[in-house]
C-alpha positions in Angstrom: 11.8 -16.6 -23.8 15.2 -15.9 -22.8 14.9 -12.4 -23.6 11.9 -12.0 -21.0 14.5 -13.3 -18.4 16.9 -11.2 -18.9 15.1 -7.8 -19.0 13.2 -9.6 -15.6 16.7 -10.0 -14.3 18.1 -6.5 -15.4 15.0 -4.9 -13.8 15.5 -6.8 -10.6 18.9 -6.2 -10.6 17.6 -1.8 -11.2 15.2 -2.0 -8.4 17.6 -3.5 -6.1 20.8 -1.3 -6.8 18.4 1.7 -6.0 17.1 0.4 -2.3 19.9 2.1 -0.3 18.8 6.0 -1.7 15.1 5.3 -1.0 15.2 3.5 3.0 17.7 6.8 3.4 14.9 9.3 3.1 12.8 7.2 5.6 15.5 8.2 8.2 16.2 11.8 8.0 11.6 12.0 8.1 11.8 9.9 11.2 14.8 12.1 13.2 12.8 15.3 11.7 9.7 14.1 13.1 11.5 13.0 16.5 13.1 16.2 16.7 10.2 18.0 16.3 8.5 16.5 18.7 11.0 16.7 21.7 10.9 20.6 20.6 7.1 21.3 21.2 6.1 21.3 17.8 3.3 18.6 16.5 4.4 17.4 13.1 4.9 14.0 14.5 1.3 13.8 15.2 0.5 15.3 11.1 3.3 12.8 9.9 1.9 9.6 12.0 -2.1 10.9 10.6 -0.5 10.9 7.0 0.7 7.1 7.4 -2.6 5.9 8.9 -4.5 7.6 6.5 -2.5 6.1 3.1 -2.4 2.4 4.8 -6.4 3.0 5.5 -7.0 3.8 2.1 -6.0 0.5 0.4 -7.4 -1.9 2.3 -10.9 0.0 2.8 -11.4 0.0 -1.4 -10.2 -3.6 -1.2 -12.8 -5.0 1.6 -15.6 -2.3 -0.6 -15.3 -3.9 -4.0 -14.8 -7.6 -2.2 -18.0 -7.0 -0.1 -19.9 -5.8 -3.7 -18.5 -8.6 -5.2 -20.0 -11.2 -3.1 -23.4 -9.5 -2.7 -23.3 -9.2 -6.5 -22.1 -13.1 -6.1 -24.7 -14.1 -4.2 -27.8 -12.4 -5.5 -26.6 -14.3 -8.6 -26.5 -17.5 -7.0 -30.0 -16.6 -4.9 -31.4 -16.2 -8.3 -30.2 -19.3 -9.7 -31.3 -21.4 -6.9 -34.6 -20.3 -7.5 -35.3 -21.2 -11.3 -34.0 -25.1 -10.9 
């Protein structure tokens, strides 16, 4: 048991230490993008498509399978209804 804590801890304690190099990369997009734009050029609009598109994604295969899941649900309980 105390061995799963500690390699929990050390693992936070990874993830953590290695924030600062991956929030830096978010910057230098955004001032590249903002850059961009102020010069004419439309990779702003490609880079804001790109984020809509991967945060759509997700949550449309989530509501998909929950949405099967309850009709599956409730054909199953439709059915059961029925024999008693």
């Amino acid at each position: 048991m105390k061995t799963k804590v500690f390699v929990l801890l050390f693992m936070l304690l990874l993830t953590a230490s290695s924030m600062n190099t991956a929030t830096a990369q978010c910057a230098m997009c955004s001032i590249s993008a903002e850059q961009g734009t102020k010069n004419g050029n439309t990779q702003g609009k490609g880079l804001n498509t790109g984020i809509i598109y991967l945060l759509a994604i997700p949550y449309l295969l989530i509501s998909g399978m929950g949405a099967l899941w309850y009709l599956k649900y409730r054909k199953g309980s439709a059915g059961y209804a029925k024999n008693n």
